[in-house]
C-alpha positions as CSV (number, residue, x, y, z in Angstrom):
1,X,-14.2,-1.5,3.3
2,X,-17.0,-3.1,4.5
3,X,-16.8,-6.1,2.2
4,X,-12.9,-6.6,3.4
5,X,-14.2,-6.8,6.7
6,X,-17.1,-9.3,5.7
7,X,-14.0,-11.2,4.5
8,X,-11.9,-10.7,6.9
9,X,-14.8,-12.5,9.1
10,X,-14.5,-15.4,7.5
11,X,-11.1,-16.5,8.0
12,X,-9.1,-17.4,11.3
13,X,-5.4,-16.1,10.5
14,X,-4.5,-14.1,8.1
15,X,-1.0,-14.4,6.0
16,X,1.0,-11.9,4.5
17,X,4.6,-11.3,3.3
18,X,6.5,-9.8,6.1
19,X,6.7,-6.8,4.0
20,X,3.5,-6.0,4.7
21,X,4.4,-4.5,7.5
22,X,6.3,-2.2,5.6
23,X,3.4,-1.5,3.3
24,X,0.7,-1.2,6.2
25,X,2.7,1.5,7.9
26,X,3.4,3.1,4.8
27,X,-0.1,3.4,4.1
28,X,-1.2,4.4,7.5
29,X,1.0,7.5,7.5
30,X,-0.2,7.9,3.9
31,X,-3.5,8.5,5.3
32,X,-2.2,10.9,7.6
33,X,-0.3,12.9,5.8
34,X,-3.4,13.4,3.7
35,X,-5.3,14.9,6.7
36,X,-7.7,11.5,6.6
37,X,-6.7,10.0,9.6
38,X,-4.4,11.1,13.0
39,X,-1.3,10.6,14.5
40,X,-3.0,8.9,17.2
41,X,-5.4,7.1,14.5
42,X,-2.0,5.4,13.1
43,X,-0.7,4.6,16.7
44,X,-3.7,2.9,17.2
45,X,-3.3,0.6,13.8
46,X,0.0,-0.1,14.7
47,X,-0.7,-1.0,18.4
48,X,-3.9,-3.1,16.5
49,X,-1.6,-5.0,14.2
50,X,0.6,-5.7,17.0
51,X,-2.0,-7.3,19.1
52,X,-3.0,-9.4,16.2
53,X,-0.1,-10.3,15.9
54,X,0.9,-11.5,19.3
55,X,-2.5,-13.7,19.4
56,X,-2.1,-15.7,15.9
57,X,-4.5,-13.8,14.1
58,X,-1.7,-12.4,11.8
59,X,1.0,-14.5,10.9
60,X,4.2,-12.8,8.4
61,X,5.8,-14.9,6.3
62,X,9.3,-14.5,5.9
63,X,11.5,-13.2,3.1
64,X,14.8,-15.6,2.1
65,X,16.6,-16.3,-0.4
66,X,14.9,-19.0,-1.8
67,X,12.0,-16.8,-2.6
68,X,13.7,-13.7,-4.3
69,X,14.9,-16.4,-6.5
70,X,11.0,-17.5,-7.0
71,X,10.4,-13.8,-8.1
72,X,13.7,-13.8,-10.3
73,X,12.1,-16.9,-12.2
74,X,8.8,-15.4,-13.0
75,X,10.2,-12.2,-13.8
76,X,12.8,-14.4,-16.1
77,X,10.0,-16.1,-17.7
78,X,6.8,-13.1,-17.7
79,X,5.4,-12.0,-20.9
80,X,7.1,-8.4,-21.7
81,X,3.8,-6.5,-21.2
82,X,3.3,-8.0,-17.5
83,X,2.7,-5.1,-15.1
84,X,4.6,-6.8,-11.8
85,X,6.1,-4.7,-9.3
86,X,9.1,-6.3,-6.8
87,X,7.0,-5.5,-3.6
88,X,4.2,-7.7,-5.7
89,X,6.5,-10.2,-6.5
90,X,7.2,-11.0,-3.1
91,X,3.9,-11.0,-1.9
92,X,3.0,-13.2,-5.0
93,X,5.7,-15.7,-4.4
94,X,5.2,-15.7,-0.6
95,X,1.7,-17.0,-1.3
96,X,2.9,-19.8,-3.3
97,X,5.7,-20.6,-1.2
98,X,3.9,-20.9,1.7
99,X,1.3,-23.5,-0.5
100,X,-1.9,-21.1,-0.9
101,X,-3.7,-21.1,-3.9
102,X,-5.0,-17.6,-4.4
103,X,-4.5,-14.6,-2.8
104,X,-6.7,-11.2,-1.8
105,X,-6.2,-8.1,-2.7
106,X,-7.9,-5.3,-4.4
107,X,-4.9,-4.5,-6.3
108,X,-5.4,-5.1,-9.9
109,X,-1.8,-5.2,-10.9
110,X,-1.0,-8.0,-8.3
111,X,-3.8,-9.7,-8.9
112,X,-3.3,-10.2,-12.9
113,X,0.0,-11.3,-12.2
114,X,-1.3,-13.9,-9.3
115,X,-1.3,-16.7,-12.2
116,X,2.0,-15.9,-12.6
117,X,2.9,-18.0,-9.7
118,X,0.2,-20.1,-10.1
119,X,-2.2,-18.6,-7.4
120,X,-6.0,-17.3,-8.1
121,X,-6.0,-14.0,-7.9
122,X,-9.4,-12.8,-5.8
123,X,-10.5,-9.0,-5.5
124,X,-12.0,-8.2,-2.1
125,X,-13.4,-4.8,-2.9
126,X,-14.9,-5.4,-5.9
């Protein structure tokens, strides 16, 4: 975590696939469920995100058509063996949509597939 933060530190705004939302929540109550974190503790990421959102420092980019049709196309044209979830593939082709050239993540699935959509992908918990 700490290197995330370091990273974090370093950038202005940070983009993300309006399903992040989805997966940050998810998470969140993931952590809860598991006894690692509170009900309160999530309120408080939740109210967190919000406010970083309403300032800038988060910015989601939307889903449209035009980019499930990005992840249709790499999914079209991806070796068999390629390990790409939907929920990647969106994040993935919002990147590259939105004209970024790599993307952060300490997912290893997503990041093989970045190249997939032409983006580097960068671990930020090695």
């Amino acid at each position: 975590m700490v290197v995330l933060r370091a990273h974090v530190a370093t950038v202005d705004v940070i983009h993300c696939s309006v399903h992040g939302q989805a997966e940050f929540v998810s998470a969140a109550h993931r952590k809860m469920r598991e006894g690692v974190s509170s009900r309160q503790d999530l309120d408080a990421y939740l109210k967190q995100m919000d406010r970083d959102t309403a300032v800038g420092a988060l910015r989601w980019a939307s889903i449209d058509q035009n980019l499930i049709d990005l992840v249709r196309v790499v999914f079209q044209k991806a070796p068999a063996k390629t390990f790409l979830r939907a929920a990647d593939g969106l994040h993935l082709a919002s990147a590259a949509a939105n004209g970024f050239s790599a993307i952060y993540s300490n997912d290893k699935h997503l990041l093989a597939a970045a190249p997939l959509f032409g983006l580097k992908g960068i671990n930020v918990i090695p």
